[in-house]
N, C-alpha and C positions, 0 to 999 in steps of 0.2 A: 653760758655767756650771753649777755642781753643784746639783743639786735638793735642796731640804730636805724630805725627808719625816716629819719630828717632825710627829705628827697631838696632841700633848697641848697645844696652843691652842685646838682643835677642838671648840664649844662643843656642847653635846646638845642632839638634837633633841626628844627624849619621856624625859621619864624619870619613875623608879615611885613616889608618894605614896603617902600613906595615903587619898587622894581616891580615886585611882587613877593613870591613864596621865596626863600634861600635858606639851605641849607649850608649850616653853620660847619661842619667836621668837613664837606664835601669842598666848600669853597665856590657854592655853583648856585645856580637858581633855576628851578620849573615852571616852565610855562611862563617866565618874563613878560610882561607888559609894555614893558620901556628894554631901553637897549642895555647892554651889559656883557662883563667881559666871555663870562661862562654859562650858555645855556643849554639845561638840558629840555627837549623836545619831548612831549610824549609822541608817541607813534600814531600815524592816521589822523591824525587832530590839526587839518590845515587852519580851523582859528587859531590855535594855541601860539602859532607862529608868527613873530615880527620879524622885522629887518634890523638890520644895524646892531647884533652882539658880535662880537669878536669871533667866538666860537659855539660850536653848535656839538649838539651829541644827539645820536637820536638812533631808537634800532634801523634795522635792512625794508624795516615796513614804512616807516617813515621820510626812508630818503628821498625819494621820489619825488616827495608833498615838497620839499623844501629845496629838493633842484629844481622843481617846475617854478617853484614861487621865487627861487631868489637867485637860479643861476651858481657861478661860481660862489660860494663862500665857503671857509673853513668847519667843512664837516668831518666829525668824527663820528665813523657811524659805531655802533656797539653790537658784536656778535654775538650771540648766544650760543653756548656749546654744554650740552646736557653729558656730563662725566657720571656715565653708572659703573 
């Protein structure tokens, strides 16, 4: 049976706003530049963070960086939990 490899249905993962990076299945965007509803934080990375998105996700290493910097806002922090 012949394989189709036409990848041009093949919908993107992240692509470049004026926001910044956004991923597209996620609904979110990384490392925002400008404000926005859904940002995810990398961790330790106090540039990477602005003010003014709705919500924030960021791990337990990152919370820190972005309660010193911003005080209260809507964080969601993300646990990591190794299932062997």
């Amino acid at each position: 049976m012949p394989h189709n490899h036409d990848h041009t249905h093949i919908p993107d993962l992240v692509v470049a706003r004026p926001e910044g990076l956004y991923c597209v299945p996620g609904k979110f965007y990384i490392d925002p530049w400008r404000a926005v509803d859904r940002a995810v934080i990398t961790p330790g990375h106090a540039d990477h963070s602005r003010t003014g998105h709705a919500h924030y996700l960021t791990t337990a290493a990152g919370e820190g960086i972005l309660r010193s910097r911003f005080g209260s806002i809507n964080l969601y922090k993300h646990s990591r939990t190794a299932k062997r």
